[in-house]
Each structure stands twice: as structure tokens, then as C-alpha cells.
FIGU-829482 format. One line per field, with one value per residue (C-alpha): x, y, z; residue in one letter. Coordinates in nm, 3 decimals, decimal comma, padded with zeros to 5 digits. Layout:
xx: X | ...
yy: Y | ...
zz: Z | ...
type: a | ...
end
This chain:
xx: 00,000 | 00,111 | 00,096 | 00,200 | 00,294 | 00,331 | 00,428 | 00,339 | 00,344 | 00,039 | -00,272 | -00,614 | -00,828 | -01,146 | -00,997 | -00,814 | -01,088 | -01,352 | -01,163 | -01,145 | -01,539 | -01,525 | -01,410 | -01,661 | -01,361 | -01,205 | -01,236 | -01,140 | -00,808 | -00,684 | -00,861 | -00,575 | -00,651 | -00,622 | -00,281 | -00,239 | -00,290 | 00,034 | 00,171 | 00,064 | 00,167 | 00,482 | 00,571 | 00,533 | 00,544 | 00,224 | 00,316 | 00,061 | 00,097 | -00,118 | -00,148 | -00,299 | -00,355 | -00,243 | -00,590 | -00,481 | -00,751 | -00,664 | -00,601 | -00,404 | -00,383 | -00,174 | -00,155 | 00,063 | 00,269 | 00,673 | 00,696 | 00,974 | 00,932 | 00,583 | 00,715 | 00,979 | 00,785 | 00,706 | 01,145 | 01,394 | 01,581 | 01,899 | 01,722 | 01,539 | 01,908 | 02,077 | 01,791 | 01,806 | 02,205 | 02,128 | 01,802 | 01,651 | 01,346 | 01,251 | 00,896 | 00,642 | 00,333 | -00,026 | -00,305 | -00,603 | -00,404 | -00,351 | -00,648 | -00,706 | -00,925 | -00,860 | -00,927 | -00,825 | -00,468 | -00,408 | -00,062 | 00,058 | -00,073 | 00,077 | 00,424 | 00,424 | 00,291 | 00,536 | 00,829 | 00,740 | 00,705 | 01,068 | 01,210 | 00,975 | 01,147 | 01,547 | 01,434 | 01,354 | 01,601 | 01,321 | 01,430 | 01,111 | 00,795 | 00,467 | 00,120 | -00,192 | -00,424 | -00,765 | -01,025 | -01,287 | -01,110 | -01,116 | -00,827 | -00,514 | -00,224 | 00,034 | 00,267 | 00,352 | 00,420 | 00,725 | 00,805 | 00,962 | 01,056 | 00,765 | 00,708 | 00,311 | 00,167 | -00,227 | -00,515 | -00,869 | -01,153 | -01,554 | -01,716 | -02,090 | -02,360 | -02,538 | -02,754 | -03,064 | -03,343 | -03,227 | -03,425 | -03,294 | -02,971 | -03,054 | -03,243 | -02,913 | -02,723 | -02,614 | -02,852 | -02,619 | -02,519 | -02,856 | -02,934 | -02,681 | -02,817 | -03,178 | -03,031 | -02,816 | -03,177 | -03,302 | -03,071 | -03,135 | -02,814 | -02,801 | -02,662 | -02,504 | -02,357 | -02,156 | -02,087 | -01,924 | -01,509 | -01,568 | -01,601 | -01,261 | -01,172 | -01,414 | -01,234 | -00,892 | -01,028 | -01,158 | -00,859 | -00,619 | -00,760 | -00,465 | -00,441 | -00,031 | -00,055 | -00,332 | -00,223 | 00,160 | -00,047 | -00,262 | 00,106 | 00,238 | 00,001 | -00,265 | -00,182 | -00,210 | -00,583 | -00,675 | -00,612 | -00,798 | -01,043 | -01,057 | -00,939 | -01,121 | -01,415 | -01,530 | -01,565 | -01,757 | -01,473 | -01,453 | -01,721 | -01,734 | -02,034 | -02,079 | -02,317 | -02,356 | -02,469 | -02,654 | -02,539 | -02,183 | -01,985 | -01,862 | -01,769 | -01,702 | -01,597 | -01,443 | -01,521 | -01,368 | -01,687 | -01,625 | -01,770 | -02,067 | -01,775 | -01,789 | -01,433 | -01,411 | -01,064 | -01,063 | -01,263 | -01,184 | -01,416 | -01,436 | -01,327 | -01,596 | -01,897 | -02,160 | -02,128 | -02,327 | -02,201 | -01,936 | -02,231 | -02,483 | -02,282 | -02,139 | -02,481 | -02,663 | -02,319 | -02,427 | -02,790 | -02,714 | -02,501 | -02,803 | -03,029 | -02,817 | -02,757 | -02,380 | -02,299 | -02,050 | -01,964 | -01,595 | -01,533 | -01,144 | -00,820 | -00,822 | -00,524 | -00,603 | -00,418 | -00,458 | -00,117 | -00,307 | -00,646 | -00,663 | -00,627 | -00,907 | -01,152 | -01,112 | -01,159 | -01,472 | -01,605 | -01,565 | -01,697 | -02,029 | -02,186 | -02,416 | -02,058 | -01,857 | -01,503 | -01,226 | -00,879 | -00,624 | -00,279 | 00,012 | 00,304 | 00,662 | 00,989 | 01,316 | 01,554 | 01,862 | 01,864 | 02,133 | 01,960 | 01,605 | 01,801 | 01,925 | 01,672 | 01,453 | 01,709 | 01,754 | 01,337 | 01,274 | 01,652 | 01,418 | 01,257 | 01,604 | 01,734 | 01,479 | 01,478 | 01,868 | 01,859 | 01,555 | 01,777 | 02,062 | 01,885 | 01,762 | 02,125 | 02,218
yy: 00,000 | 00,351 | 00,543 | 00,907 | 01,047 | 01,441 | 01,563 | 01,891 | 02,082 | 02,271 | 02,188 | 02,310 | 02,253 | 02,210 | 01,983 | 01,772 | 01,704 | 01,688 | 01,368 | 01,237 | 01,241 | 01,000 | 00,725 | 00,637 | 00,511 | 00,914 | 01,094 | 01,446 | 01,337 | 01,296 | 01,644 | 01,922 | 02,149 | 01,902 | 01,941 | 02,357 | 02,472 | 02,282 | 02,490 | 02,843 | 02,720 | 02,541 | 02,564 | 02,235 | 02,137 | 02,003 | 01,702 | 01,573 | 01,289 | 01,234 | 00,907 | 00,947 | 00,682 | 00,732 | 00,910 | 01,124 | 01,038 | 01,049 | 00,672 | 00,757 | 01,024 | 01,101 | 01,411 | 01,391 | 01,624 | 01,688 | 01,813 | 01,967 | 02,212 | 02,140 | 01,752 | 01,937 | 02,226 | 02,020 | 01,996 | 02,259 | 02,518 | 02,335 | 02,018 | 02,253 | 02,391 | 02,066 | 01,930 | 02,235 | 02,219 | 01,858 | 01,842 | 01,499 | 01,537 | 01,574 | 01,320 | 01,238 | 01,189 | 01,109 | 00,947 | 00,733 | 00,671 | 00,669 | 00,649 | 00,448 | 00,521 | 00,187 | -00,105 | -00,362 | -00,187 | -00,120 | -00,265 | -00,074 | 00,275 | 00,215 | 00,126 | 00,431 | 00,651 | 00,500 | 00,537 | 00,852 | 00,915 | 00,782 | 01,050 | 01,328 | 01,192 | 01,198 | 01,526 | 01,706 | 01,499 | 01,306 | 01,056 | 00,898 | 00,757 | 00,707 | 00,682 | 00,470 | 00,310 | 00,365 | 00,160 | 00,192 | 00,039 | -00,355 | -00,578 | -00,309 | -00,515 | -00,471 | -00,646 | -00,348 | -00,154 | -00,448 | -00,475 | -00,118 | -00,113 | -00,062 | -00,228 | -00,307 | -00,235 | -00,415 | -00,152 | -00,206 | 00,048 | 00,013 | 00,176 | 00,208 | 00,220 | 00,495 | 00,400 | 00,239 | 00,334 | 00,552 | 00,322 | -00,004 | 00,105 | 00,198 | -00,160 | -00,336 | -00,186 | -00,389 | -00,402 | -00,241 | -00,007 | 00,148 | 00,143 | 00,393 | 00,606 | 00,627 | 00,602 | 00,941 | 01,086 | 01,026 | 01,227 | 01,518 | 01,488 | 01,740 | 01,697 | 02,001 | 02,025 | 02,372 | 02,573 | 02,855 | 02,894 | 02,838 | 02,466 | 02,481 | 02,607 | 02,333 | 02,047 | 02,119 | 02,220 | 01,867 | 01,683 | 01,897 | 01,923 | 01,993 | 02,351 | 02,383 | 02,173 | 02,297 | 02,669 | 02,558 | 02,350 | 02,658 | 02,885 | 02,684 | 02,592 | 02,915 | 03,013 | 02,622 | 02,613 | 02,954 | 02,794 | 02,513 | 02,655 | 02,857 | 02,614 | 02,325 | 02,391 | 02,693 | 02,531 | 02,238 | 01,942 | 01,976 | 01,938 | 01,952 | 01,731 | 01,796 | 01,653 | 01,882 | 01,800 | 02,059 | 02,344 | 02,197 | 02,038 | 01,694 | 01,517 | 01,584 | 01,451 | 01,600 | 01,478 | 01,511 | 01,492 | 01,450 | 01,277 | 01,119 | 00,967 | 01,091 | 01,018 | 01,024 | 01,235 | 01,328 | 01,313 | 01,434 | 01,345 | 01,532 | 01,349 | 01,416 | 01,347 | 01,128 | 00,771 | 00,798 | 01,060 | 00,886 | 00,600 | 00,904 | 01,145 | 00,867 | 00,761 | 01,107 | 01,196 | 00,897 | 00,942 | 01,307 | 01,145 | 00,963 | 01,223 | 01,419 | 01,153 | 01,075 | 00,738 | 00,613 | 00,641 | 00,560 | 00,534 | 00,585 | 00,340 | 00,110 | -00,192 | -00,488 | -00,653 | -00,459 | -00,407 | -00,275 | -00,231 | 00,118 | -00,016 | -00,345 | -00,047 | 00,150 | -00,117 | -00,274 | 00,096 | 00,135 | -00,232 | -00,116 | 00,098 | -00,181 | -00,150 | -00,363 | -00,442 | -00,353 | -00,434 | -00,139 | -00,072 | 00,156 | 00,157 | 00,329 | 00,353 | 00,475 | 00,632 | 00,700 | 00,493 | 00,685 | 01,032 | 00,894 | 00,713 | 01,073 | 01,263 | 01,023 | 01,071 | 01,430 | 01,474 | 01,255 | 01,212 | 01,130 | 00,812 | 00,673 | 00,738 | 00,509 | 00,264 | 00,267 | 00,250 | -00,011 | -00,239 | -00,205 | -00,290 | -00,602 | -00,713 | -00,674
zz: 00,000 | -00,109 | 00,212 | 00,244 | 00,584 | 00,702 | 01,082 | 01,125 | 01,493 | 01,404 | 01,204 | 01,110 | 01,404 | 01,240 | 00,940 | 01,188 | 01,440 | 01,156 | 01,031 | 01,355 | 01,399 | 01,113 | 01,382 | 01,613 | 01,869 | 01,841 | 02,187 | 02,296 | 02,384 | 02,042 | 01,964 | 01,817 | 02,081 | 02,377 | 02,435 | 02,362 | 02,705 | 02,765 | 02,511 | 02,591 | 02,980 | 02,974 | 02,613 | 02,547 | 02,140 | 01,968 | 01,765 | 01,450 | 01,221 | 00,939 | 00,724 | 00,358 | 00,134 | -00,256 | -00,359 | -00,035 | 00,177 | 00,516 | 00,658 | 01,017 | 01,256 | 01,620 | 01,794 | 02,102 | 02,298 | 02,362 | 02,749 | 02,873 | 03,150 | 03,312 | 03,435 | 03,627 | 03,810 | 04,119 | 04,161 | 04,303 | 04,068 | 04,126 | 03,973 | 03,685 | 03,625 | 03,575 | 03,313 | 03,136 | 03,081 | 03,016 | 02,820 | 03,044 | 03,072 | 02,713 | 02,696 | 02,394 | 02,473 | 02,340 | 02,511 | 02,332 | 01,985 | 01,695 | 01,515 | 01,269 | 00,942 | 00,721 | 00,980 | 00,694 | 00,662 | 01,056 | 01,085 | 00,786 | 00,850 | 01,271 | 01,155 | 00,978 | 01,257 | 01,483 | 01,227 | 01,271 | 01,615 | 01,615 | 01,389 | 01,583 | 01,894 | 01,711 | 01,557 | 01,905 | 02,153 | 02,339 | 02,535 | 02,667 | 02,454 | 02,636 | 02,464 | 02,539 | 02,270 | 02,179 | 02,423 | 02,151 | 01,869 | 01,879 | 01,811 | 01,850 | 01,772 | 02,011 | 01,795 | 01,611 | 01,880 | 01,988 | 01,691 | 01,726 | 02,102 | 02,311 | 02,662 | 02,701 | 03,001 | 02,991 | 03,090 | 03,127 | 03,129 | 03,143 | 02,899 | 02,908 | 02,611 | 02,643 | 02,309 | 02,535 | 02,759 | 03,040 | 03,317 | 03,125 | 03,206 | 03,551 | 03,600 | 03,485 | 03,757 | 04,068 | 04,310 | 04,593 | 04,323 | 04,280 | 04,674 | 04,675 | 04,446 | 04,588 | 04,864 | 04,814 | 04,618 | 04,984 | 05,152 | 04,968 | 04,777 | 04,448 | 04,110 | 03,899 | 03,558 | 03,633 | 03,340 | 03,560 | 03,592 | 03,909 | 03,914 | 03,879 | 04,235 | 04,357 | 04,181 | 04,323 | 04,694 | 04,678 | 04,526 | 04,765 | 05,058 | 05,231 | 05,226 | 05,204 | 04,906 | 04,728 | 04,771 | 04,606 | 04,311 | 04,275 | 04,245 | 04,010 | 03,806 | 03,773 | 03,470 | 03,302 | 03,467 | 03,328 | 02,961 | 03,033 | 03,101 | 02,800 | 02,530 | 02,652 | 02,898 | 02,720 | 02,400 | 02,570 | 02,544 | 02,910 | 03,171 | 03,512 | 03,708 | 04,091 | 04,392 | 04,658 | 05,036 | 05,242 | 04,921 | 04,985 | 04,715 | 04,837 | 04,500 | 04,132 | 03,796 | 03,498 | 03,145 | 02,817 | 02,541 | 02,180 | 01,872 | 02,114 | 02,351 | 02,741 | 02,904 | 03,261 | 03,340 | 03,642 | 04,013 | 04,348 | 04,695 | 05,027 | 05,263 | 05,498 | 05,214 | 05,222 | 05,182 | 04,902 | 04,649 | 04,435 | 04,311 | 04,313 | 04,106 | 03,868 | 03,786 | 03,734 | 03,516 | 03,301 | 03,312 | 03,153 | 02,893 | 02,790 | 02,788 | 02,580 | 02,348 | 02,360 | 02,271 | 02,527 | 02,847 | 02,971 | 03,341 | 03,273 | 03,304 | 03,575 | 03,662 | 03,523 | 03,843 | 04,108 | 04,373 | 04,631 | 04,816 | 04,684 | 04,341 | 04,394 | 04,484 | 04,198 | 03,998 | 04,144 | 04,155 | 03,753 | 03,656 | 03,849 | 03,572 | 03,349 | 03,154 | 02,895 | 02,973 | 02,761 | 02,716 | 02,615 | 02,695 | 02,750 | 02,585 | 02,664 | 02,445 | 02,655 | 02,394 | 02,639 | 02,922 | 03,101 | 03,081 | 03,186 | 03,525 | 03,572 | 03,517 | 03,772 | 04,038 | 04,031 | 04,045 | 04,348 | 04,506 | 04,820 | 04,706 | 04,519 | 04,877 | 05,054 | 04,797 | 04,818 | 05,221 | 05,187 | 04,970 | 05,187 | 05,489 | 05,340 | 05,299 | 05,653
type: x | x | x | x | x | x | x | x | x | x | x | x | x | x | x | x | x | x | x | x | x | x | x | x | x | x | x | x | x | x | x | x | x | x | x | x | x | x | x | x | x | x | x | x | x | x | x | x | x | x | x | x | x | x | x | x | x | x | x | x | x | x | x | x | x | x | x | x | x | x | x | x | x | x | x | x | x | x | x | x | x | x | x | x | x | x | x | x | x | x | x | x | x | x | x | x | x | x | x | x | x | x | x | x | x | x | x | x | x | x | x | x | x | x | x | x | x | x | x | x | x | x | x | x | x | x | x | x | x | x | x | x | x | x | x | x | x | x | x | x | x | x | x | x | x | x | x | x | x | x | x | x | x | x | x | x | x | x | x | x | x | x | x | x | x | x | x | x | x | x | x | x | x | x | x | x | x | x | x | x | x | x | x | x | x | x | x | x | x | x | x | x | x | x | x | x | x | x | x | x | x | x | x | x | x | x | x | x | x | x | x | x | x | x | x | x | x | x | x | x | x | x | x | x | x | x | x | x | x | x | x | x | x | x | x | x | x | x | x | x | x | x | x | x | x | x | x | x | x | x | x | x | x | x | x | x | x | x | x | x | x | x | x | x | x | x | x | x | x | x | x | x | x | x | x | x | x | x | x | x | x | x | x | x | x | x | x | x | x | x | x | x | x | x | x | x | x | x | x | x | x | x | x | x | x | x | x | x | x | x | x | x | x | x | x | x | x | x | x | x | x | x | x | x | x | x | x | x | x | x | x | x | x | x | x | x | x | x | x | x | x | x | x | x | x | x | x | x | x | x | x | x | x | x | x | x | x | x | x | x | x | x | x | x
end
């Protein structure tokens, strides 16, 4: 097959996300703009590769992301000195790709996307690949992705039909799962779709509820939240969904929508809530879905096999949604060893210390 491929770092929006809407399995994260409040942020570069086919119809497409600065805020300037003299933390990134437009000549169209990706990375001294497939599209061979030196890591997510009855759905729920949420109608819980910036504040006063914390995330990272809130939740790719106790917001969830496909991104809890707002929330969020006649709903990534209790609950919690299960994966490719084992220790010299003194007191 005669197979034509461009990389550009900028595109036309509408042209590229327009093709995208022709796959069913394309979500918001593949969208051109998802990644540009990295860019006006950190400065991060916006990465695109397009696959046409010899009557140049478009067969392949990846956008992804080179980071640079914004994985390093959270270290000292002596660290953010060193890795700027040294250029280690250079990462590609994409999340939910590619996506693929000619099913019957997958394995084709992905070896040239990843070809690629490997010159994007030589081009722009990356040294670390990381990128996640699309849930939605059956049979991704991870073959390919060996073949040219990615590690698979196995992912599962639960991914609802939203294409049914709203109470059919609700009737196919676990028994316990739908206690909860009468249970939480009961208690005069209250469910909110928030179109104000607002929502914002409330999502990371609930994920950082320690006040030290969530005043140095709020520092560093101001200016990155003001442009997502422009680029994505003000042109409706982002949402945020909230349940409220007694007027008092005590859980919520961001989305991603695009191309009928709701992606679960992001939720935070009080710590003090009710007992019943995660099932409560989760459902209503779906329930809206429905109602406003989006396809799918995707609970978001979960362990496959679980390493802690922590991680068991999460998953249990996603599976409960009258779901389908679905296998995906993640895949990293380390270019220079030596640089990434640098670049690790200089960004948490802490936890290399403990696992150093952990090994050593095993020894002895």
C-alpha cells in the first residue's frame, strides 16, 4: 500500500478534528486542541501525524505532545538547572491513539505513525515515549508496537452504552449499586452540571484538601488552569459534574466529550462526604449522557491486576456501571537509558534514597 505520511506541529483545528469524527472510537483526547494549554503554559510542542492513502484520503492520525518544563515544576531550581544544561526530561506523549481510518490496513498505517514518532522523537532529543491506545477500537495489535521497542503495560476500562433506555440502564445496575443512588436521592443529595469557571476552584479544593498543598499546586500551576479553562471547557470538550450536600460540594468529575464519547478524566471526593455521592454522582453523570444523546460512556483506566487495596476499589467501583469491559494498553519507548536514570534521580533524590537504604537494609 502507497501510504504518504506528514508531521506537522500545528494543524487546522477544524480539518483535523472533523476527520477524527469519522471514527466512532475518536475521543477528545486525540482532539488538536487538547494538548495547547500545555503549550501556551509550559511551552510544550504540539506534535501531528497524518497518514494518507495514494488518492490522499486520510487513513491515520496522532496528535501527542513533547513536554519539557511542566514535568519538572514540582522539583527545586537546582534540579530545573541541571535538566536544562542537560536536556533529560525531554517526553512524547499522546493518550487514546492513533487512530485508525482503514481497519483492513491497521498494521501498515501504525508502523508508519510510529516510524514517525521515532524521527519526531530523534528530531527534538526526546528521550522517553509514552502513549496509550484507543479503548474503543477492537483488536489493537500490540505487535507493532514491539516490533519497534515498546514495553506493554495491559489496561482495562468500562465503557458504558449509552444508546438504550435511560431506566434499562438503571435496572441493569447492581442491586447495591442502585441502593446507593436512591439512597443518596433520599438524603437530599443534588446533582449540577456547572458551566461557571468556578467549578474549577471546587475540583482542586476537593482533590487537595490539604491547604499547604493545594495553595503551592494553585502557584504553580494558575496560569495552566486559566487555559484550560478557556481552550477546553469553554468550547464544551470539558465538563465539570458535581453533587452537593446541604449546598456543599462533596464530589465531582471531569469529562472530556467528543464525537458522542464521554471520558471520565478526572474526580476528586471530600473526605468528609456522604457515603453515598461517588455512586450518586457517577450515575446522574451517566444518566445526563443519555439524555443528551452521547454514545458512550468511559469510566477511565483502571489496573487490570490490582497491587493494592486502593487499586481493587477502583476497579470494582468502575466495573459497576451496566458496563462492557475492555482491554487497552500503554506503551513506553526509553531512547537513552542513562539520561532517563538521571533525570529520575535528580526529580525525586528522596525516594532513590529510601529505595537505596531499603535495599541495603535487606542485605544486613
Amino acid at each position: 500500500m502507497n501510504l504518504k505520511t506528514e508531521i506537522s506541529y500545528e494543524v487546522d483545528k477544524n480539518l483535523w478534528n472533523n476527520t477524527l469524527k469519522l471514527n466512532s472510537a475518536s475521543t477528545a483526547l486525540q482532539i488538536a486542541e487538547y494538548f495547547l494549554p500545555h503549550k501556551l503554559t509550559f511551552n510544550s510542542k504540539l506534535v501531528f501525524i497524518t497518514i494518507s492513502n495514494s488518492s490522499g484520503k486520510i487513513v491515520g492520525q496522532l496528535s501527542g505532545v513533547i513536554h519539557v518544563t511542566d514535568y519538572w515544576l514540582e522539583t527545586n531550581i537546582i534540579s530545573r538547572s541541571i535538566n536544562s544544561k542537560l536536556n533529560l526530561g525531554s517526553t512524547l506523549r499522546w493518550f487514546q491513539g492513533p487512530i485508525i481510518h482503514d481497519p483492513d490496513n491497521t498494521s501498515e498505517i501504525l508502523s508508519n505513525i510510529l516510524l514517525a514518532v521515532d524521527r519526531i522523537a530523534k528530531d527534538n532529543n526526546v528521550n522517553l515515549i509514552s502513549g496509550s491506545s484507543p479503548p474503543q477500537m477492537d483488536n489493537f495489535p500490540t505487535s507493532i508496537f514491539k516490533k519497534y521497542g515498546y514495553t506493554i503495560k495491559p489496561w482495562v476500562t468500562y465503557i458504558t452504552d449509552l444508546q438504550r433506555n435511560v431506566d434499562d440502564i438503571f435496572h441493569t445496575l447492581h442491586n447495591k449499586t442502585r441502593y446507593d443512588v436512591r439512597k443518596g436521592e433520599k438524603t437530599g443529595l443534588e446533582f449540577e452540571i456547572s458551566t461557571k469557571k468556578e467549578s474549577q476552584d471546587v475540583y482542586w479544593n476537593l482533590k487537595y484538601y490539604n491547604k499547604k498543598k493545594l495553595e503551592k499546586i494553585r502557584k504553580k500551576y494558575s496560569t495552566f488552569i486559566e487555559n484550560t479553562w478557556k481552550i477546553l471547557f469553554q468550547n464544551d470538550y470539558k465538563k465539570n459534574f458535581i453533587v452537593k450536600s446541604e449546598g456543599r460540594a462533596v464530589a465531582i468529575i471531569t469529562n472530556l466529550l467528543f464525537n458522542g464519547n464521554v471520558s471520565q478524566i478526572g474526580i476528586a471526593n471530600s473526605p468528609v462526604g456522604s457515603n453515598y455521592a461517588g455512586s450518586f454522582l457517577t450515575w446522574n453523570t451517566i444518566r445526563w449522557a443519555a439524555e443528551n444523546n452521547y454514545r458512550t460512556y468511559d469510566v477511565g483506566g483502571a489496573n487490570p491486576s490490582p497491587l493494592s487495596k486502593k487499586e481493587q476499589g477502583i476497579n470494582l467501583f468502575k466495573s459497576k456501571w451496566a458496563s462492557k469491559k475492555v482491554n487497552y494498553f500503554i506503551c513506553t519507548k526509553v531512547f537513552n537509558k542513562t539520561k532517563l536514570n538521571i533525570s529520575n534521580i535528580i526529580k525525586q533524590p528522596k525516594a532513590i534514597k529510601y529505595k537505596i537504604n531499603k535495599k541495603f537494609t535487606k542485605r544486613n
